[in-house]
C-alpha positions in Angstrom: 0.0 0.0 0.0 1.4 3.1 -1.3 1.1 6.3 1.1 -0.1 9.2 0.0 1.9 12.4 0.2 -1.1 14.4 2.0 -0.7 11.5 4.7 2.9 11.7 5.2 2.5 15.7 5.2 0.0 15.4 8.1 2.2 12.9 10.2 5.0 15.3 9.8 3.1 18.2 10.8 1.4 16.0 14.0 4.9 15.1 14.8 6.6 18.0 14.6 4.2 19.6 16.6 4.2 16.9 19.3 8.4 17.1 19.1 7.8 21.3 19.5 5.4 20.8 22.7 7.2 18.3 24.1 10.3 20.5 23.6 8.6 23.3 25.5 7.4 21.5 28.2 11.1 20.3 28.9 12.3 23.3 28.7 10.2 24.7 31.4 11.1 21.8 33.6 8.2 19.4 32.9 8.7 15.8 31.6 5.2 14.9 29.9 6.0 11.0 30.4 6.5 10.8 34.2 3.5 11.1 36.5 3.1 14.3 38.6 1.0 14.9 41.9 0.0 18.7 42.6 0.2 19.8 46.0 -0.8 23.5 47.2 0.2 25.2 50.3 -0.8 28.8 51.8 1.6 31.8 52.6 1.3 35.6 53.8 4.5 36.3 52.0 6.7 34.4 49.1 9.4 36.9 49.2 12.3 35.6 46.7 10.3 32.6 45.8 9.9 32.1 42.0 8.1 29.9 39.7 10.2 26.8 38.6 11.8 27.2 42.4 12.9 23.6 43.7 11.1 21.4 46.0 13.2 18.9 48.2 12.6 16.5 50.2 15.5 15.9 52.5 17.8 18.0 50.8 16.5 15.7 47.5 15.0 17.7 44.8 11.4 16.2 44.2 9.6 18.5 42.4 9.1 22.2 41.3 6.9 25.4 41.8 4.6 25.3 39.1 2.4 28.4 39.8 1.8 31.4 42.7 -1.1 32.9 42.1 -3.4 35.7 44.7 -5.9 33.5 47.0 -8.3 36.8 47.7 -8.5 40.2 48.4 -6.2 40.3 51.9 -3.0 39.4 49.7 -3.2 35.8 50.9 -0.9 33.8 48.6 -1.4 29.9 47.3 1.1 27.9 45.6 1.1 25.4 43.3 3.7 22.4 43.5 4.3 19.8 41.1 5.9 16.2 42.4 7.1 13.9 40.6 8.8 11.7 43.5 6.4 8.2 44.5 7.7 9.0 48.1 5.0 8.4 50.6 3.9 12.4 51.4 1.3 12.6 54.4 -1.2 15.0 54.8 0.4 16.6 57.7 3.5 17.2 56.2 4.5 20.4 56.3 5.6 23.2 53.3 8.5 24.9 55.0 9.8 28.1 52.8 13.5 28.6 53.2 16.9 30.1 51.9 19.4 27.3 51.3 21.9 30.2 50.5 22.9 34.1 50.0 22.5 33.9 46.7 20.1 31.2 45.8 16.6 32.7 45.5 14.2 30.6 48.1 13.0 26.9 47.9 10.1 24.6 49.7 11.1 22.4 51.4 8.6 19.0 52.5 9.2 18.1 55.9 7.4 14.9 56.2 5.6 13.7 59.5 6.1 9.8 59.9 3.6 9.5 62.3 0.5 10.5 60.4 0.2 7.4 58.0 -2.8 9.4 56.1 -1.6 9.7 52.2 -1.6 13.5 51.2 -3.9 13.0 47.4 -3.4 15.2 44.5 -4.8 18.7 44.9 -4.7 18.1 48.7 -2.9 21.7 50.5 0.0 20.9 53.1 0.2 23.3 56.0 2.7 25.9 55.5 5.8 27.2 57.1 8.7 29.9 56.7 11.9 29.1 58.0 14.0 32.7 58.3 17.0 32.4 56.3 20.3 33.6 57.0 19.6 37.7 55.5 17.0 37.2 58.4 18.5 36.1 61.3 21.2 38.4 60.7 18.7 41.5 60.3 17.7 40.7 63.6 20.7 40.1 64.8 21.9 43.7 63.2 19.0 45.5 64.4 19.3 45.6 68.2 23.2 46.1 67.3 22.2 49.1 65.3 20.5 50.5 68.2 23.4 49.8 70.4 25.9 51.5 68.0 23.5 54.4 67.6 23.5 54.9 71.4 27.4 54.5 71.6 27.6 56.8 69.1 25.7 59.4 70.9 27.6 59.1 73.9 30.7 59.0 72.2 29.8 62.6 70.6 28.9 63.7 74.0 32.1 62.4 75.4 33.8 64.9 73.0 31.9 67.5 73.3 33.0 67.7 76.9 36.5 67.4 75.8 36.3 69.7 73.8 35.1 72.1 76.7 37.4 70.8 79.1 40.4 71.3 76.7 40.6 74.7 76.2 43.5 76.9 75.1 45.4 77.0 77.8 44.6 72.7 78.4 46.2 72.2 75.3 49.2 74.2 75.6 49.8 72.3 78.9 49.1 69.4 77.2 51.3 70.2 73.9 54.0 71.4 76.7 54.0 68.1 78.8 53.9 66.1 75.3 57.2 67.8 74.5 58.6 67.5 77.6 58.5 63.6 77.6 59.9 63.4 74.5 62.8 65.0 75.6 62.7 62.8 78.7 62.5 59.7 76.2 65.6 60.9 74.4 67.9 62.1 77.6 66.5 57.8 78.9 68.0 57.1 75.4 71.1 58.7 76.0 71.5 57.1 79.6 70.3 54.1 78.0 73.5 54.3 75.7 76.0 55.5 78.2 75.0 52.3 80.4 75.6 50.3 77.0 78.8 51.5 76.7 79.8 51.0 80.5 79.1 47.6 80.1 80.8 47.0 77.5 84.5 48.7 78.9 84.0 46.8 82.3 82.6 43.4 80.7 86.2 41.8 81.8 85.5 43.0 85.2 82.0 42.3 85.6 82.7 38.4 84.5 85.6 38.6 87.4 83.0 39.4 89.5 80.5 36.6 88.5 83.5 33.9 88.7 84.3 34.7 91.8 80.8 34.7 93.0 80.3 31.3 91.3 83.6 30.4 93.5 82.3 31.6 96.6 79.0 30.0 95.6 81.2 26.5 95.4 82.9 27.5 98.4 80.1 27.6 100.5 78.4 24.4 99.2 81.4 22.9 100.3 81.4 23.9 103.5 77.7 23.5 103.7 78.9 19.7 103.0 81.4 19.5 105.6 78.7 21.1 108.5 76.2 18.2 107.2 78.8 15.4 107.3 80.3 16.9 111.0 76.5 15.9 112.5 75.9 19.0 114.2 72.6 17.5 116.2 75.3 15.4 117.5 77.5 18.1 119.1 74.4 20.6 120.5 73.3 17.3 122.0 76.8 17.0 123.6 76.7 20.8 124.7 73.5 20.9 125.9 74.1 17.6 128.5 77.3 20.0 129.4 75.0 23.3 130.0 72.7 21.0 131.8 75.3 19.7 134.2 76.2 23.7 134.7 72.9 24.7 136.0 73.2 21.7 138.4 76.7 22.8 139.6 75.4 26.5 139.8 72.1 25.1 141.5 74.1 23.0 144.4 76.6 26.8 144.7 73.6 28.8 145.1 71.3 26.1 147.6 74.7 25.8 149.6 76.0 22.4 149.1 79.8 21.8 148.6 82.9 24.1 149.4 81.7 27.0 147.1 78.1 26.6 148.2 79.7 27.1 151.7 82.1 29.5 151.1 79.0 31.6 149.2 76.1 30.7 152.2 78.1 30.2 155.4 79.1 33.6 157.1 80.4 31.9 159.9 82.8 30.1 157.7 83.6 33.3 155.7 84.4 35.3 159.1 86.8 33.2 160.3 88.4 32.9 156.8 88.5 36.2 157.2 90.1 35.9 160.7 92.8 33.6 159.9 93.6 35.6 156.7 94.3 38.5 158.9 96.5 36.1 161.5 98.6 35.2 159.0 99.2 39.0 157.7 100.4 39.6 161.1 102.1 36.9 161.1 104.4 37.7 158.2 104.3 41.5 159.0 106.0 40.5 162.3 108.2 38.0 160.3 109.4 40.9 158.1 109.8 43.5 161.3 111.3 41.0 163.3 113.4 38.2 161.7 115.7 37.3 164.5 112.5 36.3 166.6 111.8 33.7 164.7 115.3 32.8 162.9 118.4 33.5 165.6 121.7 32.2 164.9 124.2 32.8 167.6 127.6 32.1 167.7 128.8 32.9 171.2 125.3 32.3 172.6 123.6 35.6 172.5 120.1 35.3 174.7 117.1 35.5 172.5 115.5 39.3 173.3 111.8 38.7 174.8 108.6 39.1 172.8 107.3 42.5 172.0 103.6 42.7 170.0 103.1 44.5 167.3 102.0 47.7 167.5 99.0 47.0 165.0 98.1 43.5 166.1 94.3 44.0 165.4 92.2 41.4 163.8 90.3 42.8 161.1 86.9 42.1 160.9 
């Protein structure tokens, strides 16, 4: 059977305008041989939400806006999703509106609810939700900043206001006077500074003298430190202690009278006649002296002795 060439014209024509819709649709994101479930969902504002805008479902793109359109009078917004994902939606899963970025415009995001086991139908609307993104947060977070900074601000123009009246000509003179004044200071500390360098420097030989011989001395005195350890002091003040100890005793028995110094200290009876026979015997010898022949007479032809005479001071003193 032989075509005709009106027949083959009209299948070129139904074809190419099949090939031309199906081209459009594909390029607005729709694929006309894959099944697609509309859901809607309500907001009060879509601000940076577009059509064509992804929907996710766990970060997984399932789907697309298809359509925002005006719900009434009061501005109340609807939009239209299209789903192309067989994944088990509920119909309390929520339509979260969200920024995933800075740049990105805003996307829907399905958060679904595992515990409601009622399947969500096409045409069904999903309660709705807006997430502030990131511009958000940080407006809030700028705007009781801004307020801070405006206050700051104002004191900070107060604050030099007032120095500005404190300072006045005179106050900055003084001030411009004491600025130059330490500068000089800084430089005559730099020239001390340098003369201290340079003393250092002609008396280096001398100062490491010094430090040897104080690391000598140091050594020095760790060995005699040494030698006091190894002579066992505790040893010794035990010995002199027991010697001081047996003082007091000695000094005890003196002063409570026993012995011949405690005696001698606590008798006066003894001490008087020490005393008495002290002065005998200075009589004794004073006689001795005065008269020698009395006591040592050596006579050749037999000279009689001459009789005794007392001295003229023979007193006992008291």
């Amino acid at each position: 059977m032989k075509i005709s060439r009106e027949i083959k014209t009209a299948i070129l024509v139904i074809s190419s305008i099949l090939l031309f819709i199906w081209g459009y649709s594909f390029l607005k994101g729709r694929d006309l041989l894959s099944n697609y479930r509309t859901f809607y969902v309500h907001y009060d504002n879509v601000e940076g939400l577009s059509a064509s805008a992804a929907v996710t479902i766990n970060g997984l793109v399932v789907g697309k806006v298809e359509k925002i359109e005006f719900m009434d009078k009061l501005g109340k917004l609807q939009v239209e999703m299209q789903i192309k994902s067989d994944f088990p939606i509920s119909k309390s899963s929520v339509a979260a509106l969200y920024e995933p970025g800075l740049i990105a415009g805003k996307q829907i995001q399905i958060i679904p609810n595992y515990e409601d086991q009622t399947p969500a139908q096409s045409g069904d609307v999903l309660p709705g939700k807006v997430i502030p993104g990131l511009t958000a947060l940080v407006g809030e977070k700028l705007e009781p900043l801004q307020q801070d900074l405006d206050k700051v601000l104002k004191n900070a123009d107060q604050l030099l206001g007032n120095v500005n009246e404190v300072l006045d000509k005179e106050s900055k003179a003084n001030l411009r006077k004491a600025i130059a004044e330490l500068r000089i200071t800084m430089e005559e500390f730099h020239k001390a500074s340098g003369s201290l360098n340079g003393i250092l420097d002609e008396n280096k030989q001398k100062i490491d003298g010094i430090v040897t011989n104080f690391n000598k001395v140091s050594k020095d005195f760790s060995s005699i430190s040494d030698s006091l350890n190894k002579a066992d002091l505790g040893k010794t003040a035990k010995k002199l202690q027991a010697t001081l100890d047996n003082v007091d005793k000695i000094i005890a028995g003196i002063e409570s009278g026993n012995g011949t110094m405690g005696k001698l200290m606590k008798d006066d009876k003894l001490y008087k006649e020490l005393a008495a026979a002290s002065n005998e015997l200075e009589l004794l010898l004073q006689d001795v002296r005065l008269n020698p022949t009395r006591y040592v007479n050596i006579s050749v032809f037999g000279k009689k002795n001459k009789p005794y005479v007392a001295p003229i001071n023979d007193t006992i003193k008291p």
